[in-house]
N, C-alpha and C positions, 0 to 999 in steps of 0.2 A: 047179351054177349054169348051168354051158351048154346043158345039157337044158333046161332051163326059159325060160332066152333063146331057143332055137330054136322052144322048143312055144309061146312066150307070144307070141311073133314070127309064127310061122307064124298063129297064127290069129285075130291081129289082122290082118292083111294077107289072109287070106281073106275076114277078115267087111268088110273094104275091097274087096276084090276084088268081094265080090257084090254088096255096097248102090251100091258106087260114087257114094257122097253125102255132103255134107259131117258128118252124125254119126260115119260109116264112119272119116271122116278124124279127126274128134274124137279119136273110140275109139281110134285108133294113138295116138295123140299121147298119151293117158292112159296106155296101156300101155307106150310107150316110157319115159314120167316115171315110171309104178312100177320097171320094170326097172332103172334107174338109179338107183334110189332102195334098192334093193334090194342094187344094187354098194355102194354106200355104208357099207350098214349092215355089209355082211361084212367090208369095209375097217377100219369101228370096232371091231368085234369083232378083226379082226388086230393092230391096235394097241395094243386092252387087253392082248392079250396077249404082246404087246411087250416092255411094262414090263419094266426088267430082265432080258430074256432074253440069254444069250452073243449071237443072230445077232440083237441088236435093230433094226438098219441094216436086215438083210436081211430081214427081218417089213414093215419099212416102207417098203419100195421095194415091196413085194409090196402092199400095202394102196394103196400109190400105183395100181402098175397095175393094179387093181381098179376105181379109181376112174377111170382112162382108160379101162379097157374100155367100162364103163359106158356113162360119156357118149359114146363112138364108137358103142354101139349105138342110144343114144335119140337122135344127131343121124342114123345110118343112118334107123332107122325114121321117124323124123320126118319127112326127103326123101323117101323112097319115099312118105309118106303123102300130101306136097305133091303130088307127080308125080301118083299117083291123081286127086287134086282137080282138079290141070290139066285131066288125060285128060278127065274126066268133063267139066268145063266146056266143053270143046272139042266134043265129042259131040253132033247136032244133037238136038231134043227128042225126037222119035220114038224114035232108038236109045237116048237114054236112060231113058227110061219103058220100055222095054224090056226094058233090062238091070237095071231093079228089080223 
């Protein structure tokens, strides 16, 4: 799952890096809400298999911190996305038109 965080991460933030526009920023923000969404789902699957397990506790502290990763990463990317936006709005026209 961290591979996929890092490659789904990485190249939403590039395709931010380059448009530097507010779709750029969209597009994080989409990716950051699947990837957390995606914690999620491994969390319910740790739980289902929970059920009656000896370490059942410790299946679901585990599925908990799934679901904290998660959303630490989709509020990470989310801010980096915001910052982007800033940048860019900040940017006078020329260098923006520019860097698209």
């Amino acid at each position: 799952m961290n591979k996929l965080v890092t490659i789904a991460g990485a190249a939403a933030l590039s395709l931010s890096a380059c448009s530097n526009d507010t779709p750029a920023e969209n597009e994080v923000e989409k990716q950051a809400e699947a990837i957390d969404e995606a914690y999620e789902a491994d969390a319910r699957v740790e739980e289902a298999f929970a059920k009656g397990a000896p370490n059942e506790e410790q299946i679901r502290d585990r599925a908990d911190a799934l679901r904290k990763e998660g959303e630490q990463i989709k509020d990470d990317l989310k801010e980096q996305a915001d910052e982007l936006g800033r940048d860019t709005r900040r940017m006078p026209d020329e260098a923006r038109q520019s860097a698209n």
